[in-house]
C-alpha positions, 0 to 999 in steps of 0.5 A: 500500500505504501508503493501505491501512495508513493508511485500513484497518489502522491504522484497525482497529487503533485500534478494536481498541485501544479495544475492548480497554481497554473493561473497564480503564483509558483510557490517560493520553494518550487521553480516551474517551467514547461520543457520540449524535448528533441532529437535530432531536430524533431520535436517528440515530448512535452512537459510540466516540471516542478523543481525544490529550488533546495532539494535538502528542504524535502530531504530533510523534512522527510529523510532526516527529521524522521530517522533515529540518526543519519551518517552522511559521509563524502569526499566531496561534502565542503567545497575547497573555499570551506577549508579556508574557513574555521568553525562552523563557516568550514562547513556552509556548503555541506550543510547546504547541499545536504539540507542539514541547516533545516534540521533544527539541532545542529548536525555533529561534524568532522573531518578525516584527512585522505589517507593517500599522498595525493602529490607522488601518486598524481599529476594534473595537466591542463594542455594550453594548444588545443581549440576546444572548438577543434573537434579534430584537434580534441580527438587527437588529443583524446587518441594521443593520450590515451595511446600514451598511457597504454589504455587504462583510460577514462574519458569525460565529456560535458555534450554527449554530441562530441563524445559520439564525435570524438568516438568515431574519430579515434575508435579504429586507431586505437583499436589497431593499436590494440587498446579497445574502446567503449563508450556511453550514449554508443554502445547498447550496454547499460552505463554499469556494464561497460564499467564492468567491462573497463575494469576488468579489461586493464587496457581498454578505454571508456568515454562516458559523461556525467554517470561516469564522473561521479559513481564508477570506482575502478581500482588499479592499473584499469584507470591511470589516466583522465581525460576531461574535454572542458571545464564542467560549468554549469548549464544555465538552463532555468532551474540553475538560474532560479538556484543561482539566483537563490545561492548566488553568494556562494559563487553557485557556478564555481561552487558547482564546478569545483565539485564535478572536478574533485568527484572526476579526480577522486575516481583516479586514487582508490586504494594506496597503490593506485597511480594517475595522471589527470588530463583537461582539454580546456585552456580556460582553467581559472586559477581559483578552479584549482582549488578543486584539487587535493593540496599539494597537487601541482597543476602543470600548463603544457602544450600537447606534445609535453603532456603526452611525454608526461603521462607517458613518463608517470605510466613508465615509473609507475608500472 
């Protein structure tokens, strides 16, 4: 009876809501907009969409406020200007992303350093030659890179347009080269599959998007390299504009990007003996975005050329 509420009535009850304050005002909490979807230029769906401008307002009313005790935990809870801060400022961003400072006892924090050696285990390389606009250039680079390692590499698109473009330029040379490549929004396999699969194959290479960035742990010599095409801003679409507007004295946008940045980093040291290099395409790298990096990784400005001998460096002392 509780699934029946919860996929049926409670469901109803929502879009009658909505249907209801049509004709006045969108309540303060929510952000409405009406959305058409398409592919490949034709229009094929319509829809009604109501958003938590705070999605912690429902977690913590309905998750939180209801449970005897909750642990959250993440590497990725406070954003890098946190650290900076003392006392209870050190965690204004975990507190709003979880919803915690709607609860109306304060939550009990702490911080546990990482236990790995960021700065020997790591490099992080932002290349300063290649046109983000150049898809041939940015395919070169992909197959370049991923040739230098050996395989064993992830790479990250922010538009599934250019993964599938950057796949069909450099699937066969690497296959020739004998590193297989697999990719998301390509291949009929769902996004866990394909993760299985980069795993178990030591020298084989995945490009995905989001889903990859922030849930895949592959342990081991299976990822030594990443690859991210740009900067992962935010896309200003209306719900990002309405929190924007909502949060905007937390710089959202960087806030945001620092974090996509540190979840796809965090996917490169899972355990101790694990080694890699981090690679952006994107020579718009702010200064204050490198941050988003463990302390004491050094992030190097190479042309190409250099940092194809880099990686290829760090895999061969690493091996």
């Amino acid at each position: 009876m509780r699934g029946i509420r919860l996929r049926g009535v409670d469901v109803v009850a929502e879009w009658r809501h909505m249907l209801e304050t049509l004709g006045a005002e969108t309540p303060a909490e929510y952000h409405d907009c009406l959305s058409i979807n398409r592919i490949d230029g034709r229009e094929f769906d319509t829809g009604m969409h109501r958003h938590w401008i705070d999605p912690g307002l429902p977690f913590a009313e309905n998750v939180a406020k209801k449970a005897h005790g909750i642990v959250i935990t993440s590497a990725t809870l406070r954003d890098a200007r946190d650290h900076q801060q003392t006392g209870d400022g050190s965690w204004l961003t975990a507190r709003l992303r979880t919803g915690l400072r709607h609860l109306a006892d304060p939550p009990a924090c702490s911080a546990i350093s990482s236990p790995f050696a960021y700065p020997e285990l790591t490099r992080v390389i932002v290349v300063t030659d290649v046109p983000r606009q150049d898809e041939v250039r940015v395919s070169i680079a992909f197959r370049d890179l991923f040739m230098a390692s050996g395989g064993g590499g992830l790479g990250i698109f922010t538009a599934i347009r250019r993964l599938r473009r950057v796949h069909q330029r450099i699937a066969l040379p690497l296959q020739q080269a004998g590193l297989p490549l697999y990719a998301q929004h390509v291949d009929a396999m769902d996004t866990g599959t394909l993760v299985d699969i980069f795993r178990a194959e030591e020298d084989s290479c995945l490009l995905g998007t989001d889903a990859v960035r922030d849930g895949v742990d592959v342990p081991g010599r299976s990822l030594r390299i990443i690859v991210f095409d740009r900067v992962p801003w935010p896309r200003p679409d209306l719900l990002h504009k309405a929190r924007h507007a909502a949060f905007g004295d937390l710089q959202w946008n960087d806030l945001i990007t620092r974090l996509r940045l540190r979840q796809a980093f965090g996917r490169l040291v899972r355990r101790m003996d694990d080694r890699g290099v981090f690679v952006l395409l994107d020579p718009r790298l702010p200064s204050r975005m490198v941050s988003a990096f463990p302390e004491g990784v050094e992030v190097a400005r190479l042309k190409l050329d250099q940092a194809i001998d880099c990686v290829s460096e760090h895999v061969r002392e690493n091996a």
